[in-house]
C-alpha positions as a Markdown table, in Angstrom:
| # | Residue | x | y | z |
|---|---|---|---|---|
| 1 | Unk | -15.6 | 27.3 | -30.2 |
| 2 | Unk | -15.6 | 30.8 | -28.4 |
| 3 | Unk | -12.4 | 29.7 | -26.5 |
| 4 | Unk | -9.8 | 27.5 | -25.9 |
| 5 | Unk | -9.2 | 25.3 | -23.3 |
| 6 | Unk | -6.3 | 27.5 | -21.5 |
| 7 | Unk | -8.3 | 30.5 | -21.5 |
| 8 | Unk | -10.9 | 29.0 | -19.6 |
| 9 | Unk | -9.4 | 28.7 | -16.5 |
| 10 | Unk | -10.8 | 31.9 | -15.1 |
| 11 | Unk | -14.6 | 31.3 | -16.0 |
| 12 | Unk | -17.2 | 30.5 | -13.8 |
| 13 | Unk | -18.6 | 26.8 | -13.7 |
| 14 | Unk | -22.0 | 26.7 | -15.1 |
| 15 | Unk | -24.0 | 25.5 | -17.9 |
| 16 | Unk | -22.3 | 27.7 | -20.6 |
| 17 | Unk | -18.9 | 26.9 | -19.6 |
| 18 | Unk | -19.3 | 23.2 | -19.3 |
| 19 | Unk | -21.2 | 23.2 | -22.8 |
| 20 | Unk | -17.6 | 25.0 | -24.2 |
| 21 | Unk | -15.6 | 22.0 | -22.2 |
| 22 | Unk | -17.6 | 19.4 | -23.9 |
| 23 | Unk | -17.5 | 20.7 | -27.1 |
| 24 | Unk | -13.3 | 20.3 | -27.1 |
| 25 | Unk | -14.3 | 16.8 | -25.7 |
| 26 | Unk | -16.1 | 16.1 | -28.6 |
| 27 | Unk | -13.2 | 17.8 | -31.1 |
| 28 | Unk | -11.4 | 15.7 | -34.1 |
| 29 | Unk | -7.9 | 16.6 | -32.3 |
| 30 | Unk | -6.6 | 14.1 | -30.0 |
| 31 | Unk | -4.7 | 16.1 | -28.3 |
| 32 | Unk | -7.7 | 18.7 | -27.4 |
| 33 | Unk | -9.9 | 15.9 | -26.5 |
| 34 | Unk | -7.3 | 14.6 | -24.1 |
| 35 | Unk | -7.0 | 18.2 | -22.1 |
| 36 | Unk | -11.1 | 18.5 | -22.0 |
| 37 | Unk | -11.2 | 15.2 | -20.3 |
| 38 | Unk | -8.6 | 16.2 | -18.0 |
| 39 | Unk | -10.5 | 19.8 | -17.4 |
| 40 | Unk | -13.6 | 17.5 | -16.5 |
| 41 | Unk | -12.0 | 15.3 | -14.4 |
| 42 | Unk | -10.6 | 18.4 | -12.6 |
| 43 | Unk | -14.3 | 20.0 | -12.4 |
| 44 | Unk | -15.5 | 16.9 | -10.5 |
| 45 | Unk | -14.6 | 18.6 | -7.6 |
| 46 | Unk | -15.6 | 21.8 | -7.7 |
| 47 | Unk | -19.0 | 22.8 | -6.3 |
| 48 | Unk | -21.2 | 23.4 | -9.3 |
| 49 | Unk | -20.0 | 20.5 | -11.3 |
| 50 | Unk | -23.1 | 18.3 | -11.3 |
| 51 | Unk | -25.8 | 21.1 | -12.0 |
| 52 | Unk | -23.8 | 22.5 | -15.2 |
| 53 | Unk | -23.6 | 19.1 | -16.6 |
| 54 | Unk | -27.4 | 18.5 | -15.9 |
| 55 | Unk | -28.2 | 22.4 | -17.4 |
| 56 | Unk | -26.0 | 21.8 | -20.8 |
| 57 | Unk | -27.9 | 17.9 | -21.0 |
| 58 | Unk | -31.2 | 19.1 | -20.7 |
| 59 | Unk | -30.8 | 22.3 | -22.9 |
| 60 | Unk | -33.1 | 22.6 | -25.4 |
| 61 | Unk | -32.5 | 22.4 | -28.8 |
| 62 | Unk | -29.8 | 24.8 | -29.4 |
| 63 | Unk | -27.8 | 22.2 | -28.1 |
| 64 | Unk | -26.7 | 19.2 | -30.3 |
| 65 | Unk | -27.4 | 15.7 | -29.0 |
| 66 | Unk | -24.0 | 14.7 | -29.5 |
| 67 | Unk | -22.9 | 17.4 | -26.5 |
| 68 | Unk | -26.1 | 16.9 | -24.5 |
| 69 | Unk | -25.6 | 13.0 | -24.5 |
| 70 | Unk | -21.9 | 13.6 | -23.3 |
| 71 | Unk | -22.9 | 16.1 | -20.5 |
| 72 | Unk | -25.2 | 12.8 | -19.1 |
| 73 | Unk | -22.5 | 10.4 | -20.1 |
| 74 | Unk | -20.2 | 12.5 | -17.8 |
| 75 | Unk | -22.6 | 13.1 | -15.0 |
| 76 | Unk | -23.5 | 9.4 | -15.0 |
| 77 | Unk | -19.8 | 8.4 | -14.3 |
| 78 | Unk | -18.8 | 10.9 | -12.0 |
| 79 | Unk | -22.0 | 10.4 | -9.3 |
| 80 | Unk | -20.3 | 6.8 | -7.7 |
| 81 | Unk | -16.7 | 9.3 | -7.1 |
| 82 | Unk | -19.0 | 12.3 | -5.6 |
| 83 | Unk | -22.3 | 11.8 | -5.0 |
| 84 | Unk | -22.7 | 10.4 | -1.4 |
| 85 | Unk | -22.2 | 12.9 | 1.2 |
| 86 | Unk | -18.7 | 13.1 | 2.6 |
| 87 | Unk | -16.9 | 15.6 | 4.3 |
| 88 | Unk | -14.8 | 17.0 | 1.0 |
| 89 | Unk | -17.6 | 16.8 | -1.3 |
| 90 | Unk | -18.6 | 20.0 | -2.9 |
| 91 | Unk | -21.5 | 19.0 | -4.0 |
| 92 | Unk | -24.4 | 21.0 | -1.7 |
| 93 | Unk | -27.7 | 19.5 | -0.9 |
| 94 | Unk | -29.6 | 22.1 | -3.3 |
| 95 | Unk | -27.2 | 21.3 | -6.3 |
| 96 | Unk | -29.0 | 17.1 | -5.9 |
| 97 | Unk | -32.1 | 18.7 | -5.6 |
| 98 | Unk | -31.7 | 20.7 | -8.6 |
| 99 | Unk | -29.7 | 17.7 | -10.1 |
| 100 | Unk | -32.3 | 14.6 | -9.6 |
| 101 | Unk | -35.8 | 17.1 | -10.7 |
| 102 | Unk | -33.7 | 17.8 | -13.8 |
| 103 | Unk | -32.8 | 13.9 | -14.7 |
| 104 | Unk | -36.6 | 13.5 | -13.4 |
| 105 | Unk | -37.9 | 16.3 | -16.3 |
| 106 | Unk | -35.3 | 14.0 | -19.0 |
| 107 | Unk | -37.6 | 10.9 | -18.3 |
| 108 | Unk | -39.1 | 11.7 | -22.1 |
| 109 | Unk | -36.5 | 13.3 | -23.9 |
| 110 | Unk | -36.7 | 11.9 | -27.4 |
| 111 | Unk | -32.8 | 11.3 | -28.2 |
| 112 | Unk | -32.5 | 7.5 | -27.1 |
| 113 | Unk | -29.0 | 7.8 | -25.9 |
| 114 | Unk | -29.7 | 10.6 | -23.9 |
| 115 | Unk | -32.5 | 9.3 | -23.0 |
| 116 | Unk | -30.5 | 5.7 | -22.3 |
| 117 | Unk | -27.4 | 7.7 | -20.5 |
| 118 | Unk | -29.7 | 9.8 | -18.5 |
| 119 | Unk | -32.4 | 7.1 | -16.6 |
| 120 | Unk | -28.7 | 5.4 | -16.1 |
| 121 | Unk | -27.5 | 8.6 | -14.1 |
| 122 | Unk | -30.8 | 8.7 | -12.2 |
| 123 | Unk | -30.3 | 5.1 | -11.3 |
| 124 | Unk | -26.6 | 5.1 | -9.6 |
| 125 | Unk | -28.1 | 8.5 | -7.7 |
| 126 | Unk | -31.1 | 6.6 | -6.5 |
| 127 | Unk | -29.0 | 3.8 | -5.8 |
| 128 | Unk | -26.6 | 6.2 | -3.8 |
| 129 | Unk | -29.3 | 7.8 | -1.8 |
């Protein structure tokens, strides 16, 4: 891990930085998968959120399919809180766009549960529209 979870804070959202949140998410310690799911649950809000997640779980492979299925598995459970338009919703109309043509370009991803995790995600946004 290039960092730990408290020296994060500063960074910008985006793929890289949500692929270093996961990766504590996915860690043997208890305790640092606890704060990683708390970081997350903080991002939720923040404009950016949804299109990081969506970058670090369709990454190529240079990205495990452990992290990748966890970035859908995140994105999947967060779009009923976020994803219909409200007035204190972050989430811009070009971060969907960008969001629901990536889950569209996952329709054939080979890993099952990504596979699984992400026509799920597509489905509650569809469902949402």
């Amino acid at each position: 891990l290039r960092e730990n979870l408290d020296e994060m804070s500063g960074r910008e959202l985006g793929g890289e930085f949500m692929y270093d949140v996961l990766v504590h998410a996915l860690s043997g310690s208890e305790d640092e998968r606890a704060r990683a799911e708390e970081k997350i649950l903080g991002l939720e809000t923040r404009s950016g959120f949804y299109a990081s997640l969506a970058e670090v779980g369709s990454a190529g492979s240079e990205v495990g399919p452990d992290v990748k299925w966890l970035a859908v598995v995140c994105m999947k459970n967060a779009v009923p809180r976020s994803w219909r338009k409200r007035n204190n919703s972050a989430l811009t109309e070009d971060e969907r766009i960008f969001v629901r043509k990536t889950l569209l370009g996952m329709v054939g991803v080979s890993d099952q549960m990504v596979h699984d995790s992400s026509a799920q995600s597509s489905h509650r946004i569809f469902y949402l529209i």
